[in-house]
MIKOL-780853 format. One record per residue (C-alpha): residue number from 1; residue in three letters; z negated, x, y negated. Coordinates in Angstrom, 2 decimals. Example, Ala and Ser with C-alpha at 12.3 -4.5 7.8 and 13.67 -1.06 7.14 Angstrom:
# residues 2
<node k="1" r="ALA" w="-7.80" u="12.30" v="4.50"/>
<node k="2" r="SER" w="-7.14" u="13.67" v="1.06"/>
This chain:
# residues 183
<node k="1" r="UNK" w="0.00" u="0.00" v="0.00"/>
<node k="2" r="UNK" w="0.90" u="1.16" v="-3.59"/>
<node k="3" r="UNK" w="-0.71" u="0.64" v="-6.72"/>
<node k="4" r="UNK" w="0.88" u="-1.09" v="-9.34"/>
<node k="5" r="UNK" w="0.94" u="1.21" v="-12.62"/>
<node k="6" r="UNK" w="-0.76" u="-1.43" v="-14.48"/>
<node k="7" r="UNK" w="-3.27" u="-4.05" v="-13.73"/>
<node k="8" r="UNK" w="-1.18" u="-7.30" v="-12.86"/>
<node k="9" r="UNK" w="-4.75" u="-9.31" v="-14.41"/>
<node k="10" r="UNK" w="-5.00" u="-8.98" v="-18.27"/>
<node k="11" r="UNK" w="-8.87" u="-8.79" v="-19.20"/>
<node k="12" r="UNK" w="-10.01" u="-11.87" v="-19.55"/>
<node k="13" r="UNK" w="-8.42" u="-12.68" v="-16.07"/>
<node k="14" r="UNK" w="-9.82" u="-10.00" v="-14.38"/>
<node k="15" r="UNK" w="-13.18" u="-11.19" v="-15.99"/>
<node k="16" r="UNK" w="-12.89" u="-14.94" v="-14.93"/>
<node k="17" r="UNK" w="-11.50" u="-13.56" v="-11.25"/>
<node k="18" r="UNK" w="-14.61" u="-11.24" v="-11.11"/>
<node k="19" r="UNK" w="-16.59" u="-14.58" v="-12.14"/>
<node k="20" r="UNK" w="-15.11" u="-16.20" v="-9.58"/>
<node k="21" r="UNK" w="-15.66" u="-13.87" v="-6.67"/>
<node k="22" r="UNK" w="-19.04" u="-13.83" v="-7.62"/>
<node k="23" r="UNK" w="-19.64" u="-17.38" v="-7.20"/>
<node k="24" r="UNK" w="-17.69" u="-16.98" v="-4.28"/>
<node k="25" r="UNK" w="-20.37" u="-14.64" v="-2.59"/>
<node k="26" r="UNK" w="-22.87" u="-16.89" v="-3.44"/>
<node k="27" r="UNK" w="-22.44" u="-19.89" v="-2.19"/>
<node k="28" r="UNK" w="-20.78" u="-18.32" v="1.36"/>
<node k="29" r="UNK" w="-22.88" u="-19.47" v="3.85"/>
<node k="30" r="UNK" w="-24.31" u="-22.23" v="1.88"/>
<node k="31" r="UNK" w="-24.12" u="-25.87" v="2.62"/>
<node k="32" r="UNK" w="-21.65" u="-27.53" v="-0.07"/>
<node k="33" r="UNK" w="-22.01" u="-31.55" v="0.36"/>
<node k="34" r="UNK" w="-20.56" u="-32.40" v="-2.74"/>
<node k="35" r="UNK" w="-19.10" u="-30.09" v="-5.55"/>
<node k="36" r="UNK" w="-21.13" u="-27.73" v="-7.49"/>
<node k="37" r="UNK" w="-20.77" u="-26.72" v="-11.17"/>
<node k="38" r="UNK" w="-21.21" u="-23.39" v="-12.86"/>
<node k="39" r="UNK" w="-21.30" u="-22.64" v="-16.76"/>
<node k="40" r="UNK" w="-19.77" u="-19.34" v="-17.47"/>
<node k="41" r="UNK" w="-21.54" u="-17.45" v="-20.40"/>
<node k="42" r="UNK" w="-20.66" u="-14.16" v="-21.77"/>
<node k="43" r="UNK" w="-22.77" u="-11.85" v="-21.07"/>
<node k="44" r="UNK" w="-23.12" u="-10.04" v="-23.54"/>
<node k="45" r="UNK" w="-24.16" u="-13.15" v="-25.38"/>
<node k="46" r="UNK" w="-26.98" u="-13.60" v="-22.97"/>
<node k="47" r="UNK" w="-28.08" u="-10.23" v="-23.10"/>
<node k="48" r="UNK" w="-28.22" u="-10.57" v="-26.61"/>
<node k="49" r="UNK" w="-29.95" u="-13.87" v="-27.27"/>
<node k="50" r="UNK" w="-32.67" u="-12.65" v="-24.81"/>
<node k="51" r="UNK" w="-33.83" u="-9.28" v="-24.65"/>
<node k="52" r="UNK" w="-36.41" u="-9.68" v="-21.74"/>
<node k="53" r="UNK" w="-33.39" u="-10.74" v="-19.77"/>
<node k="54" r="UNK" w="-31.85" u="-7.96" v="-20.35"/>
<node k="55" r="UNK" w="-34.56" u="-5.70" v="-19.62"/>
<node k="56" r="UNK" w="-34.93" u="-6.93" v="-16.40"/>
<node k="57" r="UNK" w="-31.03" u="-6.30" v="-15.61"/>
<node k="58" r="UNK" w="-31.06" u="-2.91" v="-16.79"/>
<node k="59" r="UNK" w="-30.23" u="-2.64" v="-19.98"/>
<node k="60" r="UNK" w="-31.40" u="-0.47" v="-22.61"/>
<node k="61" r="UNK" w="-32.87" u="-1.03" v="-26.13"/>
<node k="62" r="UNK" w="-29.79" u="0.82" v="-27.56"/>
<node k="63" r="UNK" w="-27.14" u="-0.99" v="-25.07"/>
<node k="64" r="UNK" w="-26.77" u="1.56" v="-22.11"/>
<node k="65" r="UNK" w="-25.91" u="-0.57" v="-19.56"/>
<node k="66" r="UNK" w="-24.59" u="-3.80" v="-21.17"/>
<node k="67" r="UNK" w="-21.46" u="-5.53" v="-20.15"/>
<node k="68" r="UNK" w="-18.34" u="-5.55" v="-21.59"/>
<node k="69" r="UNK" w="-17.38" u="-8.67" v="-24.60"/>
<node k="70" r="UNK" w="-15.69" u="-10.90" v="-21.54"/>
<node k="71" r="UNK" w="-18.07" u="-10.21" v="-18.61"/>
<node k="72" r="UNK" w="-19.04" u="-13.72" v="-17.58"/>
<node k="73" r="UNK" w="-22.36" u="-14.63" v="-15.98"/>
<node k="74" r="UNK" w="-21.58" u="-17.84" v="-13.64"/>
<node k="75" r="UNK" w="-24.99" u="-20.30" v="-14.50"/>
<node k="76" r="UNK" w="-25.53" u="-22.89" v="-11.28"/>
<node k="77" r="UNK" w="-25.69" u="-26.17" v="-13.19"/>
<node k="78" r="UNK" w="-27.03" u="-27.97" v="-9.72"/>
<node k="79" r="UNK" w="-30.90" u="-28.28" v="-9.97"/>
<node k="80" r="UNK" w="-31.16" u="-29.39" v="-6.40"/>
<node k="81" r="UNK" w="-31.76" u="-32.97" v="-7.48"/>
<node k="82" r="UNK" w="-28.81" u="-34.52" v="-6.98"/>
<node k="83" r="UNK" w="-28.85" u="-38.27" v="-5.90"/>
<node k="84" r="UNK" w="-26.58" u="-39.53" v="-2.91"/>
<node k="85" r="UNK" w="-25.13" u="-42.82" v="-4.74"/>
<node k="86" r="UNK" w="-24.73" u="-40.34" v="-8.01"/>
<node k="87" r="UNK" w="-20.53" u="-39.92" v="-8.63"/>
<node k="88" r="UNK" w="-21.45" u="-36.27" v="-8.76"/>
<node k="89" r="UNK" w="-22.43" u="-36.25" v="-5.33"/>
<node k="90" r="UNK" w="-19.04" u="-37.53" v="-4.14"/>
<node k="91" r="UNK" w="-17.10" u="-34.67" v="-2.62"/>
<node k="92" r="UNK" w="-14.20" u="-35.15" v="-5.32"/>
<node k="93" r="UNK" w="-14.24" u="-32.45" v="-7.61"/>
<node k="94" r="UNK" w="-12.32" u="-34.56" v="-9.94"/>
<node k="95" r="UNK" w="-14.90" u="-37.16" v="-10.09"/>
<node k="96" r="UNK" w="-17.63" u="-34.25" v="-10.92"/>
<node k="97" r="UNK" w="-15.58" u="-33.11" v="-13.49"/>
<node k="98" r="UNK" w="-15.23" u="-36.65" v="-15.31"/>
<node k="99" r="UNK" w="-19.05" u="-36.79" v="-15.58"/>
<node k="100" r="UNK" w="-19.66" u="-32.62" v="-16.33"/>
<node k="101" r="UNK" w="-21.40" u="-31.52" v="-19.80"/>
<node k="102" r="UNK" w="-21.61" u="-28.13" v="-20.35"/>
<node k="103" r="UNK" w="-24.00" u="-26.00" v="-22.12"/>
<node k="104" r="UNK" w="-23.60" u="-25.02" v="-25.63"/>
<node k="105" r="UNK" w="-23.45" u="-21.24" v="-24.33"/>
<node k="106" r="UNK" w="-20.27" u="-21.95" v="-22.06"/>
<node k="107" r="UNK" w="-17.24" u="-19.60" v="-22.31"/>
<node k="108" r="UNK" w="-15.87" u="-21.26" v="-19.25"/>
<node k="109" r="UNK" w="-16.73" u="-23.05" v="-16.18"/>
<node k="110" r="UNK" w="-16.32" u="-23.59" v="-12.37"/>
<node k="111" r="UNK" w="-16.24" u="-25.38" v="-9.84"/>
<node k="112" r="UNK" w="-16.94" u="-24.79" v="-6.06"/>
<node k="113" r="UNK" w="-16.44" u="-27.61" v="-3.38"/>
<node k="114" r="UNK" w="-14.94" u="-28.17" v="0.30"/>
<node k="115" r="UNK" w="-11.78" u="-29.77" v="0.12"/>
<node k="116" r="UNK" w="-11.20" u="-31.85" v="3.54"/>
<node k="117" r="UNK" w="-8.00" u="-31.40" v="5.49"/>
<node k="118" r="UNK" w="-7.24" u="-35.13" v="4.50"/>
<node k="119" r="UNK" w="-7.07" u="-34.15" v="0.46"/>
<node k="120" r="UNK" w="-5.00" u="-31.12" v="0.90"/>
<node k="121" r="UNK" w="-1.37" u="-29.48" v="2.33"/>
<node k="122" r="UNK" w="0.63" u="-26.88" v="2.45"/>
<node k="123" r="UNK" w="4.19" u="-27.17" v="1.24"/>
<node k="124" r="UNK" w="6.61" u="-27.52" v="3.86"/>
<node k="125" r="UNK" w="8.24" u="-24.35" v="2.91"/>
<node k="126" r="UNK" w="5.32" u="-22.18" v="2.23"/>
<node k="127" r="UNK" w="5.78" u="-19.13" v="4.02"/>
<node k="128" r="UNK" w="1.78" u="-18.32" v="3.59"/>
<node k="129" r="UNK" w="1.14" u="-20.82" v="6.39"/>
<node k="130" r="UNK" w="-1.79" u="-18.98" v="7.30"/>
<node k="131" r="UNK" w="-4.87" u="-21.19" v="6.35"/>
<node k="132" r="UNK" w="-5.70" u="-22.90" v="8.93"/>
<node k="133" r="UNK" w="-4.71" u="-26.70" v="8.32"/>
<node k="134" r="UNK" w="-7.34" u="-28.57" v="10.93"/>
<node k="135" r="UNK" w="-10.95" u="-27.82" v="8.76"/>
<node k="136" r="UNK" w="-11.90" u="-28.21" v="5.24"/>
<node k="137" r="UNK" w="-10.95" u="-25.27" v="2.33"/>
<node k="138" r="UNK" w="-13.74" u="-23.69" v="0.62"/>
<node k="139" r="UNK" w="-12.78" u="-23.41" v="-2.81"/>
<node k="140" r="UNK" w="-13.90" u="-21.91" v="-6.07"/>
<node k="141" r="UNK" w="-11.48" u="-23.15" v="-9.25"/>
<node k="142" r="UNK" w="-12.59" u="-21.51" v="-12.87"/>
<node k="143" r="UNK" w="-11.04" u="-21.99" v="-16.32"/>
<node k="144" r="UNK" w="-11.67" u="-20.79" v="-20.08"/>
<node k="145" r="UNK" w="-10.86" u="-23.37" v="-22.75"/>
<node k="146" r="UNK" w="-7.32" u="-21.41" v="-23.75"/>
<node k="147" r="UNK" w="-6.44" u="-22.28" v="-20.40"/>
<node k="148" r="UNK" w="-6.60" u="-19.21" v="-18.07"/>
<node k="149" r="UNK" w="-8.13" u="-20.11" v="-14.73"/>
<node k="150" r="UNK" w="-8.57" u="-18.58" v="-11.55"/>
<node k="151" r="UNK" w="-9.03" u="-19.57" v="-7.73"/>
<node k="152" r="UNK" w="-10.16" u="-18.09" v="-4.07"/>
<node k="153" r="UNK" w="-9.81" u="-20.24" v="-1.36"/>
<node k="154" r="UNK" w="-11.58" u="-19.07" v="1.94"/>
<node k="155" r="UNK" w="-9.56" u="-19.28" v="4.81"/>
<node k="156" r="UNK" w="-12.70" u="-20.47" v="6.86"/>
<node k="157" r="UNK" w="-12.38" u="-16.86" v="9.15"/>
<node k="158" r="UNK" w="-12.95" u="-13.50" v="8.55"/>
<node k="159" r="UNK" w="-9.30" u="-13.16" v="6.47"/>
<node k="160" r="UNK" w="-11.83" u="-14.01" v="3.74"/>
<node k="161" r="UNK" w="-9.82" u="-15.47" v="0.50"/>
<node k="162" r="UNK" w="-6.25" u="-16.51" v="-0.86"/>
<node k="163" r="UNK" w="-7.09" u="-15.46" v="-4.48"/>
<node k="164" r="UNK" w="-4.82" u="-16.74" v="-7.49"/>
<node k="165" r="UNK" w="-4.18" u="-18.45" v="-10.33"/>
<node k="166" r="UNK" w="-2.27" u="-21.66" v="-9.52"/>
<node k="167" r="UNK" w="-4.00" u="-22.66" v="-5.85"/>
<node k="168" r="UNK" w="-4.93" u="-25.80" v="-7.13"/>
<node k="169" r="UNK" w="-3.51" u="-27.08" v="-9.92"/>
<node k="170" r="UNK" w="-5.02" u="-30.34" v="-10.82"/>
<node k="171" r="UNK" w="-8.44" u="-29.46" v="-10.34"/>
<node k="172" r="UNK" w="-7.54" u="-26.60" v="-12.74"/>
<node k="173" r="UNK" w="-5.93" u="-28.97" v="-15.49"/>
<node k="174" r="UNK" w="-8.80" u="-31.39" v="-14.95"/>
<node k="175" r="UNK" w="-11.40" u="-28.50" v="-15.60"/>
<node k="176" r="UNK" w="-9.67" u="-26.73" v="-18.69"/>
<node k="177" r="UNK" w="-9.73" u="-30.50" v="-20.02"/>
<node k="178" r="UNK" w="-13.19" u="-30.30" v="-19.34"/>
<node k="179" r="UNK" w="-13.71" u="-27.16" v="-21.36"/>
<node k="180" r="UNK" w="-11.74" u="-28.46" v="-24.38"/>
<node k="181" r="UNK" w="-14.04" u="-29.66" v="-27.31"/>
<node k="182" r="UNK" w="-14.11" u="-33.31" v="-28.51"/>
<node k="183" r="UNK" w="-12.44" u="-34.52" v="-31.46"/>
């Protein structure tokens, strides 16, 4: 394998993909009954509205340490307390995203869910036919408000994840609407 002379990602791609691998690792392993929602915040931001928090990441007084301007920290907006007839406890991500509000300090946001094999396919000519087709996706979707996003989508073995920017395109359109302030 060869590496490209320059980074296919621009920055604040690679910084929303990095956000979204993180979440990613996170909730692997974790049940997922219905869709769960993640603020992204800069970090930077956060470092610098709360100094203890920083401290106990690492960072020094005079900045050693602190992340870059588009470092994003992803913020689990699911306190555990979800109710069962609640629409955000269906297992449409579209119906979680009609009800989200996001925090003042969101940059972005996410979404992570389990699609069942009923709600998705592949297209008939898609070469990539290598997800399997009989079990439900795992999938992380993440936007900023100018309308980058980013996806993985685990292939449920140890293949790990189909990473990219158009995997799922109306729960991306539906989130960056989320994201877009009211007039």
């Amino acid at each position: 394998m060869t590496t490209p002379d320059t980074d296919p990602l621009d920055a604040p791609t690679a910084a929303l993909a990095a956000a979204v691998l993180d979440i990613s690792r996170h909730i692997e392993g974790a049940s997922l009954p219905a869709p769960r929602l993640y603020a992204l915040a800069r970090s930077a931001e956060l470092m610098a509205a709360s100094p203890a928090l920083a401290g106990l990441l690492g960072v020094g007084a005079d900045g050693t340490g602190a992340p870059d301007d588009l470092h994003l920290t992803p913020i689990d907006l699911d306190d555990g307390a979800s109710d069962q007839n609640d629409i955000s406890a269906s297992q449409d991500p579209l119906a979680a995203l009609q009800v989200v509000e996001w925090p003042d300090l969101a940059a972005g946001g996410a979404i992570a869910c389990e699609l069942s094999p009923s709600t998705w396919a592949l297209h008939e000519n898609d070469s990539r036919a290598t997800i399997p087709t009989d079990r439900a996706l795992r999938v992380v979707v993440a936007a900023l408000p100018d309308g980058t996003t980013w996806s993985a989508v685990h292939r449920g073995d140890k293949n790990g994840y189909v990473l990219g920017a158009a995997l799922l395109p109306d729960v991306a359109t539906a989130l960056v609407q989320t994201l877009q302030p009211l007039d």
